[in-house]
PDB file of N, CA, C and O in Angstrom, chain B, residues numbered from 101:
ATOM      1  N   UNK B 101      25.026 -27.617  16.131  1.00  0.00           N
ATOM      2  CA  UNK B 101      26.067 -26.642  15.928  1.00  0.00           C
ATOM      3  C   UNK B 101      25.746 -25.420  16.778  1.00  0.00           C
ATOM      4  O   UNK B 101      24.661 -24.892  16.533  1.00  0.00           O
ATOM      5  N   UNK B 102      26.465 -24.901  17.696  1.00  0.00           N
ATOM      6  CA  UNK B 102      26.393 -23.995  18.073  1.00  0.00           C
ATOM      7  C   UNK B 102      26.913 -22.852  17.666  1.00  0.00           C
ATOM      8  O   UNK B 102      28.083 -23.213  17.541  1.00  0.00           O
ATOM      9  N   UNK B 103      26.898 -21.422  17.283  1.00  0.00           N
ATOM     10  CA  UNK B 103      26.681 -20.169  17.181  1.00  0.00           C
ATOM     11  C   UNK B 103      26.981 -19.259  17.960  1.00  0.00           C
ATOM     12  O   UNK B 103      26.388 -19.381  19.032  1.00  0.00           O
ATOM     13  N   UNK B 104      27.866 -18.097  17.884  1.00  0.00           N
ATOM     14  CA  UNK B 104      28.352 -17.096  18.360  1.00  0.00           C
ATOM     15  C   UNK B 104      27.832 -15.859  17.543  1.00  0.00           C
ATOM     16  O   UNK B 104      27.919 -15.878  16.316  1.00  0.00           O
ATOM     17  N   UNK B 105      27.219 -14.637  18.297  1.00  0.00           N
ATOM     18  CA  UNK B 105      27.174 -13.462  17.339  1.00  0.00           C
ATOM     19  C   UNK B 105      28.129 -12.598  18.082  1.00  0.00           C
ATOM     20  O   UNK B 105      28.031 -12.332  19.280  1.00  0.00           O
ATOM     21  N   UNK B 106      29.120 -12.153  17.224  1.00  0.00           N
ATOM     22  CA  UNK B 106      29.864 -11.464  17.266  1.00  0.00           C
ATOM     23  C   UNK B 106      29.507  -9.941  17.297  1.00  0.00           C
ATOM     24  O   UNK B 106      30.092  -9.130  18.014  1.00  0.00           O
ATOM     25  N   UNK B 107      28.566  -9.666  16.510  1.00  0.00           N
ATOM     26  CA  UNK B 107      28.706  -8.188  15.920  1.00  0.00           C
ATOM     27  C   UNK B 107      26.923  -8.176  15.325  1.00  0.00           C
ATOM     28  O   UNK B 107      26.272  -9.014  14.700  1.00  0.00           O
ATOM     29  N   UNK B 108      26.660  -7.127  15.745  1.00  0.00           N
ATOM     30  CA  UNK B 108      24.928  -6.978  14.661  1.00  0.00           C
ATOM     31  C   UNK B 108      25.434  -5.538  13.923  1.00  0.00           C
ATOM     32  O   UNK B 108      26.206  -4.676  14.342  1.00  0.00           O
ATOM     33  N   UNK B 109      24.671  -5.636  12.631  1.00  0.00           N
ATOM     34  CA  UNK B 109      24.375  -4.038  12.417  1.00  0.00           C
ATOM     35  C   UNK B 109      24.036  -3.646  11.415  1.00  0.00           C
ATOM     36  O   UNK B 109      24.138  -4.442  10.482  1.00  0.00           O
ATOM     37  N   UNK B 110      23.562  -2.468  11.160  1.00  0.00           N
ATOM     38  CA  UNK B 110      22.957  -1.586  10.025  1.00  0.00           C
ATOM     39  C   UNK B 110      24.348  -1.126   8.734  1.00  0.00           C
ATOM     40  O   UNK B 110      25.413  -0.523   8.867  1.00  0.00           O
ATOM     41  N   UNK B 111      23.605  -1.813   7.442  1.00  0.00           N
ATOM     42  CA  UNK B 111      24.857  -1.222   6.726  1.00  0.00           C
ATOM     43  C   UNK B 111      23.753   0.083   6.199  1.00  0.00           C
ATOM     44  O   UNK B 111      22.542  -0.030   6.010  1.00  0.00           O
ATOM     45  N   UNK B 112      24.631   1.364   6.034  1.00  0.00           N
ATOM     46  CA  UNK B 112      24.090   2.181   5.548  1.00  0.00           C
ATOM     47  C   UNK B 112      24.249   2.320   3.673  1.00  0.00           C
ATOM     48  O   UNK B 112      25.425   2.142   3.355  1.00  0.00           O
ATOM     49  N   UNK B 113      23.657   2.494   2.889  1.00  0.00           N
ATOM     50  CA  UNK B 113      24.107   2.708   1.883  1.00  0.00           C
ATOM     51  C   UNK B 113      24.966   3.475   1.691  1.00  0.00           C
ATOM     52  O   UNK B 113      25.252   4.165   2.669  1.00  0.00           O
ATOM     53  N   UNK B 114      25.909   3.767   0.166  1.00  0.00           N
ATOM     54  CA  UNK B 114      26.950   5.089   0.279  1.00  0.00           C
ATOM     55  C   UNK B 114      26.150   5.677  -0.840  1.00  0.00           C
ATOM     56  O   UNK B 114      26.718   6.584  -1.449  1.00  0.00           O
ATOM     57  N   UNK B 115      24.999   5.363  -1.221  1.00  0.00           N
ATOM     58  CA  UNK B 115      24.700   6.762  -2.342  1.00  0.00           C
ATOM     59  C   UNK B 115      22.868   6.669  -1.891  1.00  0.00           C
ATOM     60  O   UNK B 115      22.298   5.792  -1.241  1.00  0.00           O
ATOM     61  N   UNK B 116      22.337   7.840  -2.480  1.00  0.00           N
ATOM     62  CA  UNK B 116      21.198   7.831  -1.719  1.00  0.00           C
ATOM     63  C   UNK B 116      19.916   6.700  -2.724  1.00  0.00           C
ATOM     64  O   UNK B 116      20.437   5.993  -3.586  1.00  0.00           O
ATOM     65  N   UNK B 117      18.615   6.616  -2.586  1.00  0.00           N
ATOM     66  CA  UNK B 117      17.965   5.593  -3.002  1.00  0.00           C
ATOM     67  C   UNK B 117      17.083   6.848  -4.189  1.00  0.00           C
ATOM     68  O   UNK B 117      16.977   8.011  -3.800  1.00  0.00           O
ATOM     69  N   UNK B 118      16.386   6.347  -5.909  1.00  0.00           N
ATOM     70  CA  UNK B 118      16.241   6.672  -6.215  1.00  0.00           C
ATOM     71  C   UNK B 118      14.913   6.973  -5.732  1.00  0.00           C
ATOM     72  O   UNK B 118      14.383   6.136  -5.001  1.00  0.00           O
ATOM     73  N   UNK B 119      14.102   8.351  -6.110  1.00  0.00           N
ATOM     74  CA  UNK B 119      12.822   8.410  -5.569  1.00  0.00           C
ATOM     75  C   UNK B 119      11.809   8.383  -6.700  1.00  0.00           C
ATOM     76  O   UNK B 119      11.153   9.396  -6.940  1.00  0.00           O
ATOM     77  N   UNK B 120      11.638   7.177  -7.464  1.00  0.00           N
ATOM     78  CA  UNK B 120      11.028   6.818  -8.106  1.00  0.00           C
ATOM     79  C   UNK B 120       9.934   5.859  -7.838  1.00  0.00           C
ATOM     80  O   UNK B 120      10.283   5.248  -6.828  1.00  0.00           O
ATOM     81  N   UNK B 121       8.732   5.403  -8.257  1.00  0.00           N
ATOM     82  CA  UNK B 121       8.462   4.211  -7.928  1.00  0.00           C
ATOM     83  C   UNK B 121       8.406   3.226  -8.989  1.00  0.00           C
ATOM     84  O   UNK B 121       8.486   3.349 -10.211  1.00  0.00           O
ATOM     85  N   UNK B 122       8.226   2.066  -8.120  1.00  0.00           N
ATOM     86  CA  UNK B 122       7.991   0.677  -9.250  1.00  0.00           C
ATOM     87  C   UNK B 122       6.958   0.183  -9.388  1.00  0.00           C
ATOM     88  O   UNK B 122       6.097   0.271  -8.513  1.00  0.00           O
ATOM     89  N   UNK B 123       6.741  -0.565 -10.694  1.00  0.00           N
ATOM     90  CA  UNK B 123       5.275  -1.204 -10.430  1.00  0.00           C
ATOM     91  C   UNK B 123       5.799  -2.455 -10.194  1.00  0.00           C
ATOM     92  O   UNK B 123       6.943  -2.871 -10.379  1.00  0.00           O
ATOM     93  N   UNK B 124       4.692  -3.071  -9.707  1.00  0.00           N
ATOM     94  CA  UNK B 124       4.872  -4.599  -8.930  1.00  0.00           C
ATOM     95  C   UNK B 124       3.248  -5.428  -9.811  1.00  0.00           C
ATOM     96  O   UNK B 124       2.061  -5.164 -10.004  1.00  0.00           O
ATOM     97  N   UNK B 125       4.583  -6.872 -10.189  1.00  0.00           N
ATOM     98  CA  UNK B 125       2.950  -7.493 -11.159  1.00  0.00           C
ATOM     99  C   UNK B 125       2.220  -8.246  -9.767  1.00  0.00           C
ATOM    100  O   UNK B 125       2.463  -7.848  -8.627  1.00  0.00           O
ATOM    101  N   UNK B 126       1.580  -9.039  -9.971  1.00  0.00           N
ATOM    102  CA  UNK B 126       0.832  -9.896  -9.023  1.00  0.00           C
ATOM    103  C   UNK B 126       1.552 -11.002  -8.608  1.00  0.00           C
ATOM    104  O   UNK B 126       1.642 -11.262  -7.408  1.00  0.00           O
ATOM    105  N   UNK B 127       2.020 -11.614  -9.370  1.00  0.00           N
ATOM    106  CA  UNK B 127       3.336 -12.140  -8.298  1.00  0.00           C
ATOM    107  C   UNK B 127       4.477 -11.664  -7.534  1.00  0.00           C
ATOM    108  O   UNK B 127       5.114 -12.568  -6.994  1.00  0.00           O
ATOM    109  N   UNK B 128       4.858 -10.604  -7.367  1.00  0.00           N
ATOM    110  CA  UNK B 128       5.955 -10.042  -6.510  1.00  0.00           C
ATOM    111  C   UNK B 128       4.811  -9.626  -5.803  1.00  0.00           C
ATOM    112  O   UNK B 128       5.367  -9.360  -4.737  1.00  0.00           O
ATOM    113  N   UNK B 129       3.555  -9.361  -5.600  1.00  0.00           N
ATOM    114  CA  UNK B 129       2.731  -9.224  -4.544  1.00  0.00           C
ATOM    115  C   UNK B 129       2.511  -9.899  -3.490  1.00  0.00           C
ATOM    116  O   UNK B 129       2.650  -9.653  -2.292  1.00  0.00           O
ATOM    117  N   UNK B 130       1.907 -11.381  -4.467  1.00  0.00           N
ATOM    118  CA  UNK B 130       2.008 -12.414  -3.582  1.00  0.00           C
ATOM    119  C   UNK B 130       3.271 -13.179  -2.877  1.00  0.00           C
ATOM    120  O   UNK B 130       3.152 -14.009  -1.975  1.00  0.00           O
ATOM    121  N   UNK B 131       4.641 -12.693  -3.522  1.00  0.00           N
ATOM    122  CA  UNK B 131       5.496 -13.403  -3.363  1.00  0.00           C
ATOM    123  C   UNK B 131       6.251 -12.675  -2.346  1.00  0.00           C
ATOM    124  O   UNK B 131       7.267 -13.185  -1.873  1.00  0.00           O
ATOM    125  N   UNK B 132       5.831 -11.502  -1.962  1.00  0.00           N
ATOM    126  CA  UNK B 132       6.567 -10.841  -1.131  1.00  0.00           C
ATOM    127  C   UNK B 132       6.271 -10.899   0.601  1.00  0.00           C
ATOM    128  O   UNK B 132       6.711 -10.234   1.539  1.00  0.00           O
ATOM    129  N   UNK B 133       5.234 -12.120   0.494  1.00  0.00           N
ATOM    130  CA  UNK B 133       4.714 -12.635   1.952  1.00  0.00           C
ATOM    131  C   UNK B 133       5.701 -13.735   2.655  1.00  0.00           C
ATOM    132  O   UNK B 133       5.561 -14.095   3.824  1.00  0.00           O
ATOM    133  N   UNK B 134       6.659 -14.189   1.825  1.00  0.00           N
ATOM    134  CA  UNK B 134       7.306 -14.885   1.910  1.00  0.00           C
ATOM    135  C   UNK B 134       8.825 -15.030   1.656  1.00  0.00           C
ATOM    136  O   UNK B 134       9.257 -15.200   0.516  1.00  0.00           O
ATOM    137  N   UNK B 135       9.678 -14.954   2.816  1.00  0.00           N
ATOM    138  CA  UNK B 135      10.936 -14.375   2.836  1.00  0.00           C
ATOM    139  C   UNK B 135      11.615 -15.869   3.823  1.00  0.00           C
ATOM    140  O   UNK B 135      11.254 -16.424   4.860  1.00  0.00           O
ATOM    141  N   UNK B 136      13.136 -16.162   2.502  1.00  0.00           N
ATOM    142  CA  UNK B 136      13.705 -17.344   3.189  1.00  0.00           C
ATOM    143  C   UNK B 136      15.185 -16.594   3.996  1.00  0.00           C
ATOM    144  O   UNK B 136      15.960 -15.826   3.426  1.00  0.00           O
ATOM    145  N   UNK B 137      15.260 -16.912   4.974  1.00  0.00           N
ATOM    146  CA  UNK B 137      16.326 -16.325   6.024  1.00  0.00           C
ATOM    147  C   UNK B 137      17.652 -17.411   5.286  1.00  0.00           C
ATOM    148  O   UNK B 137      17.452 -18.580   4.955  1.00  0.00           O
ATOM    149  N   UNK B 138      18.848 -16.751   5.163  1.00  0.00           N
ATOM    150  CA  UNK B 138      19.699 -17.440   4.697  1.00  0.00           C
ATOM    151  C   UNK B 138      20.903 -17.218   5.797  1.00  0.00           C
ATOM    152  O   UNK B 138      20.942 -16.242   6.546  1.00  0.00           O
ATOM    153  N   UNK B 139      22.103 -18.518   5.776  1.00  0.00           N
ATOM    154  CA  UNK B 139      23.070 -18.075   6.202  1.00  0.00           C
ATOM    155  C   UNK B 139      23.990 -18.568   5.294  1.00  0.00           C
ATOM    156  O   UNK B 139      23.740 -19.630   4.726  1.00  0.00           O
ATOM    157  N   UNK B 140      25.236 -17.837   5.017  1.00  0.00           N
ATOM    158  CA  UNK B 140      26.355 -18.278   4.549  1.00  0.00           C
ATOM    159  C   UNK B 140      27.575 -18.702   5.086  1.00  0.00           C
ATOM    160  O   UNK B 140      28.222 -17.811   5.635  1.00  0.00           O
ATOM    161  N   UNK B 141      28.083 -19.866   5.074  1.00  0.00           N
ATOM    162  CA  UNK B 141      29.486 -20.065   5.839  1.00  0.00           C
ATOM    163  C   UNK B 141      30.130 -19.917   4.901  1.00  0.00           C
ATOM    164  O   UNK B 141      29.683 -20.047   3.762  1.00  0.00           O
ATOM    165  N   UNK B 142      31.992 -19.440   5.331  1.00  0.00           N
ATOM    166  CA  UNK B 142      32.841 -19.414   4.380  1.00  0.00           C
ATOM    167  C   UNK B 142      33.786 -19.845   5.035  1.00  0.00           C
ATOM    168  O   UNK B 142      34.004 -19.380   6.153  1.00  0.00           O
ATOM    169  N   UNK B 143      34.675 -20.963   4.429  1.00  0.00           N
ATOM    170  CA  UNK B 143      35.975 -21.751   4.549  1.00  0.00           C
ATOM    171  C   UNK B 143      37.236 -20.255   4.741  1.00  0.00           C
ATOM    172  O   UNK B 143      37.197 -19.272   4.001  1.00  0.00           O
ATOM    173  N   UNK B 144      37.806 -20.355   5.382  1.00  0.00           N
ATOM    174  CA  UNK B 144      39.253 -19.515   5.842  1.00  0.00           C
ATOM    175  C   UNK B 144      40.151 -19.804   4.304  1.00  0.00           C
ATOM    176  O   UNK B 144      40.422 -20.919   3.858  1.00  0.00           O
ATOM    177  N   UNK B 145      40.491 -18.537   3.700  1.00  0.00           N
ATOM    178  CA  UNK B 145      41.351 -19.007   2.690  1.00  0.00           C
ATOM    179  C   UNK B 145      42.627 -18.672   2.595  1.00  0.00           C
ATOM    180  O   UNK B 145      43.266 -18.491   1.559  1.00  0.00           O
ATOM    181  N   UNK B 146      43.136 -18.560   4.133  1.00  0.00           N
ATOM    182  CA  UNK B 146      44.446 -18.252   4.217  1.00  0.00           C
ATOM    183  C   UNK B 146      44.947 -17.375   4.525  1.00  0.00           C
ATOM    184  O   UNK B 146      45.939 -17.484   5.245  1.00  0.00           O
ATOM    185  N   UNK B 147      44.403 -15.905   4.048  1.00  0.00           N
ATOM    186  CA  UNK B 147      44.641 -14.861   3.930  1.00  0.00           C
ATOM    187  C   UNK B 147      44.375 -13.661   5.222  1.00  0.00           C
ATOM    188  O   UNK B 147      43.185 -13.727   5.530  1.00  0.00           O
ATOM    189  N   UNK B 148      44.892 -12.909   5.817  1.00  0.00           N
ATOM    190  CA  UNK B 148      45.320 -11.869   6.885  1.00  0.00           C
ATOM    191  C   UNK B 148      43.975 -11.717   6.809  1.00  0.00           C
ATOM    192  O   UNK B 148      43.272 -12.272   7.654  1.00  0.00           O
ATOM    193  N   UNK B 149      43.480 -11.043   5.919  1.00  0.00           N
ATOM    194  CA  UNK B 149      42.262 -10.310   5.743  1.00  0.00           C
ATOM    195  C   UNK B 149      40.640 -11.341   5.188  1.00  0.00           C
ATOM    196  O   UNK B 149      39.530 -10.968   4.809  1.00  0.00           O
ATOM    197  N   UNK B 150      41.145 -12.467   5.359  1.00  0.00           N
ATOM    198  CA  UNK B 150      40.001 -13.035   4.651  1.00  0.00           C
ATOM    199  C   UNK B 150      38.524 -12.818   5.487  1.00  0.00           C
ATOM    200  O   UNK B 150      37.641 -12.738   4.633  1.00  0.00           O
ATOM    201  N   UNK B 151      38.039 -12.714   6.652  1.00  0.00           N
ATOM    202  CA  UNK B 151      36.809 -11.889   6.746  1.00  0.00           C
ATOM    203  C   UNK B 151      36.831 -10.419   7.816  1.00  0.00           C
ATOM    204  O   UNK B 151      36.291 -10.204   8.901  1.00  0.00           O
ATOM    205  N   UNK B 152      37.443  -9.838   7.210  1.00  0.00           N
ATOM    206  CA  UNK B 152      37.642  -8.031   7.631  1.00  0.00           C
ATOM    207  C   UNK B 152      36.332  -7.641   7.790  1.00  0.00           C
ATOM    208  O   UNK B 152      36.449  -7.064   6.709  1.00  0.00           O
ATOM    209  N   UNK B 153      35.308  -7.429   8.075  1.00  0.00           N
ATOM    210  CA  UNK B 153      34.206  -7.215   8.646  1.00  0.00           C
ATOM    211  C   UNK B 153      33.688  -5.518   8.071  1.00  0.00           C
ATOM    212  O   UNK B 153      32.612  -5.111   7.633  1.00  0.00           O
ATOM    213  N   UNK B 154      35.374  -4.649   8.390  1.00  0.00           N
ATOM    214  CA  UNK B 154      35.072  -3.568   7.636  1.00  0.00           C
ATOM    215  C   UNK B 154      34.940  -3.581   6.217  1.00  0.00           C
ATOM    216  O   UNK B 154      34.167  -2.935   5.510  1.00  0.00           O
ATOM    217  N   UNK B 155      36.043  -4.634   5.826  1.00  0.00           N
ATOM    218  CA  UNK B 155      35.712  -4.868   4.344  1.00  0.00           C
ATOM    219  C   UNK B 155      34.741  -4.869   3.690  1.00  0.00           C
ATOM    220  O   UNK B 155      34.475  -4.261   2.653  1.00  0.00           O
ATOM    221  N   UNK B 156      33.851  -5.955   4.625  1.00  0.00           N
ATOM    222  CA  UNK B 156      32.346  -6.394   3.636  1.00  0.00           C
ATOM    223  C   UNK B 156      31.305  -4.862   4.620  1.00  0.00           C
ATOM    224  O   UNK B 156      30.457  -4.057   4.233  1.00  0.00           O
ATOM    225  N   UNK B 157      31.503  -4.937   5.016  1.00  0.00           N
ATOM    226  CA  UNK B 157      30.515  -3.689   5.257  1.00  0.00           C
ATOM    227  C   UNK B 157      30.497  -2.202   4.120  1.00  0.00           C
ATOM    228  O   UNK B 157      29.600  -1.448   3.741  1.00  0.00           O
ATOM    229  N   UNK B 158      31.908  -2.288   3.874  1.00  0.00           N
ATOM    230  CA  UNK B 158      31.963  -1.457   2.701  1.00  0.00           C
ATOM    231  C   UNK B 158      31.629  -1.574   1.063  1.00  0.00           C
ATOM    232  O   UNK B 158      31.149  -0.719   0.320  1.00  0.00           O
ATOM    233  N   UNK B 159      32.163  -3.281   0.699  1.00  0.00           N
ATOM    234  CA  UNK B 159      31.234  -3.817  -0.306  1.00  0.00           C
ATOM    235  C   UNK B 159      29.960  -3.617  -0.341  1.00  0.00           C
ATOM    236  O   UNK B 159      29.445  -3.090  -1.327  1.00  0.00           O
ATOM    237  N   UNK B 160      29.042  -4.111   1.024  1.00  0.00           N
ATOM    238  CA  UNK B 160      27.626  -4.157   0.578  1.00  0.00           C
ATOM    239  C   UNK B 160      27.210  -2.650   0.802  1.00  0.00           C
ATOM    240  O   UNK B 160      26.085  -2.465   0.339  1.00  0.00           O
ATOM    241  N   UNK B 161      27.653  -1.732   1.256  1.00  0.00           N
ATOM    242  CA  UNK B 161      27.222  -0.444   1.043  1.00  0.00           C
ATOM    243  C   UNK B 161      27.693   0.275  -0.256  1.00  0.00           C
ATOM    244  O   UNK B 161      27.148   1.358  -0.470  1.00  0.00           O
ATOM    245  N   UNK B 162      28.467  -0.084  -1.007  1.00  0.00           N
ATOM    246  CA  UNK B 162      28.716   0.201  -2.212  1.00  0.00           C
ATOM    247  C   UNK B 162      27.801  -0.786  -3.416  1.00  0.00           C
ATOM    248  O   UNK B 162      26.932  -0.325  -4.157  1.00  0.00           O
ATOM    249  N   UNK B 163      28.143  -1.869  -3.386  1.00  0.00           N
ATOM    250  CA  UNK B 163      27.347  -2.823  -4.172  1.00  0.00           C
ATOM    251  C   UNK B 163      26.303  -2.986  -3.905  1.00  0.00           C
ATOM    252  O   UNK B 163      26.020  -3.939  -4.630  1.00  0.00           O
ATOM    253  N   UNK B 164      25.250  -2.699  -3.239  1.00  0.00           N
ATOM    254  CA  UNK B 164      23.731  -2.731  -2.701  1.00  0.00           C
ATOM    255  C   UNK B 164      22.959  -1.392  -3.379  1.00  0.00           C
ATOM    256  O   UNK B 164      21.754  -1.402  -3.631  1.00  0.00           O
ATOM    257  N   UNK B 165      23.638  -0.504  -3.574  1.00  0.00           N
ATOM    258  CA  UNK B 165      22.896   0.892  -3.981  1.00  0.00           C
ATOM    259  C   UNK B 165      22.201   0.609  -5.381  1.00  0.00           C
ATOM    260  O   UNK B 165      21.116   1.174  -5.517  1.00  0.00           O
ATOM    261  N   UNK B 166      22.639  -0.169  -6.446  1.00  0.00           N
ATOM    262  CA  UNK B 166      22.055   0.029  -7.510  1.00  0.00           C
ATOM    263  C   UNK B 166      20.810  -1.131  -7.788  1.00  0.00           C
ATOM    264  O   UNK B 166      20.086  -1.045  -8.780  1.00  0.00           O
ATOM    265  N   UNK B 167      20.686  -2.096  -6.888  1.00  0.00           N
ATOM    266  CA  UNK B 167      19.542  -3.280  -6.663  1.00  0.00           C
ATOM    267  C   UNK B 167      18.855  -2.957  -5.700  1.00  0.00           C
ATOM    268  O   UNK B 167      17.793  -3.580  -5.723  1.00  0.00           O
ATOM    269  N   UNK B 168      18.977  -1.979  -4.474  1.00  0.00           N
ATOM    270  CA  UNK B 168      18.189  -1.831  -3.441  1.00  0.00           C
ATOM    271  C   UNK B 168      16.611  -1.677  -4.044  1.00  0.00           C
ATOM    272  O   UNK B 168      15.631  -2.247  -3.563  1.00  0.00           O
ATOM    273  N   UNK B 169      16.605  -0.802  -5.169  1.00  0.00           N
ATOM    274  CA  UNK B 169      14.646  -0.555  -5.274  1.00  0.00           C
ATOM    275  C   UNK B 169      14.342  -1.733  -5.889  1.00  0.00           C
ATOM    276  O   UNK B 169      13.129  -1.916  -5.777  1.00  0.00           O
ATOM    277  N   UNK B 170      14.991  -2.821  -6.621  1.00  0.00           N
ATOM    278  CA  UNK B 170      14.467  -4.280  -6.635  1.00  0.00           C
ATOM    279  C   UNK B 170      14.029  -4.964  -5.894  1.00  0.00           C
ATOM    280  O   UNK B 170      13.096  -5.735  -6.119  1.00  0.00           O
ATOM    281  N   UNK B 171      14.696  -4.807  -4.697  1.00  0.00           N
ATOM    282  CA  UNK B 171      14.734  -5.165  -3.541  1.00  0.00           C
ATOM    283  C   UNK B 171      13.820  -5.388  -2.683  1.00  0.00           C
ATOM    284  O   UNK B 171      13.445  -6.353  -2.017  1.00  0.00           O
ATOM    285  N   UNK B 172      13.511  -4.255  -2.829  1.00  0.00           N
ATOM    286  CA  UNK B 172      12.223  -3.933  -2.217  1.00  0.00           C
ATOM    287  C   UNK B 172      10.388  -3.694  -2.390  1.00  0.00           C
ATOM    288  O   UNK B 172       9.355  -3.423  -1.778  1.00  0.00           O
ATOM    289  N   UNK B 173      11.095  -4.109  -4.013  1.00  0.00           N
ATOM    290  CA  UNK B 173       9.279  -5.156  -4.657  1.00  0.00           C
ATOM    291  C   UNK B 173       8.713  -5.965  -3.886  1.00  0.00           C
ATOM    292  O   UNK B 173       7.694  -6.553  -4.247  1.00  0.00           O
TER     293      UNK B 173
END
């Protein structure tokens, strides 16, 4: 299968990150050496807008703010 990148980029968050810290047990220690790269395809569902690019850039900068310090265990 070949692959086109269209577009790269930085989503910024829309609210700022808490400045707290977390504790981390010994498995999110060890487990954090190890990161699976994912891709998602999505079927066309018809619709004008079905992948608006601004769209989801605005989702995950809205919906990312309150899991980001999970995240980053």
């Amino acid at each position: 299968m070949e692959m086109t990148i269209k577009e790269s980029t930085i989503v910024r968050l829309a609210e700022g990150t808490p400045k707290r810290s977390l504790w981390n047990s010994n498995f999110d220690i060890v487990m954090a050496k190890y990161h699976l790269p994912t891709i998602y395809y999505y079927k066309p569902n018809g619709y004008s807008d079905f992948f608006d690019t601004g769209r989801l850039k605005r989702g995950f900068e809205q919906d990312s703010c309150p899991i980001v310090p999970y995240c980053w265990k």
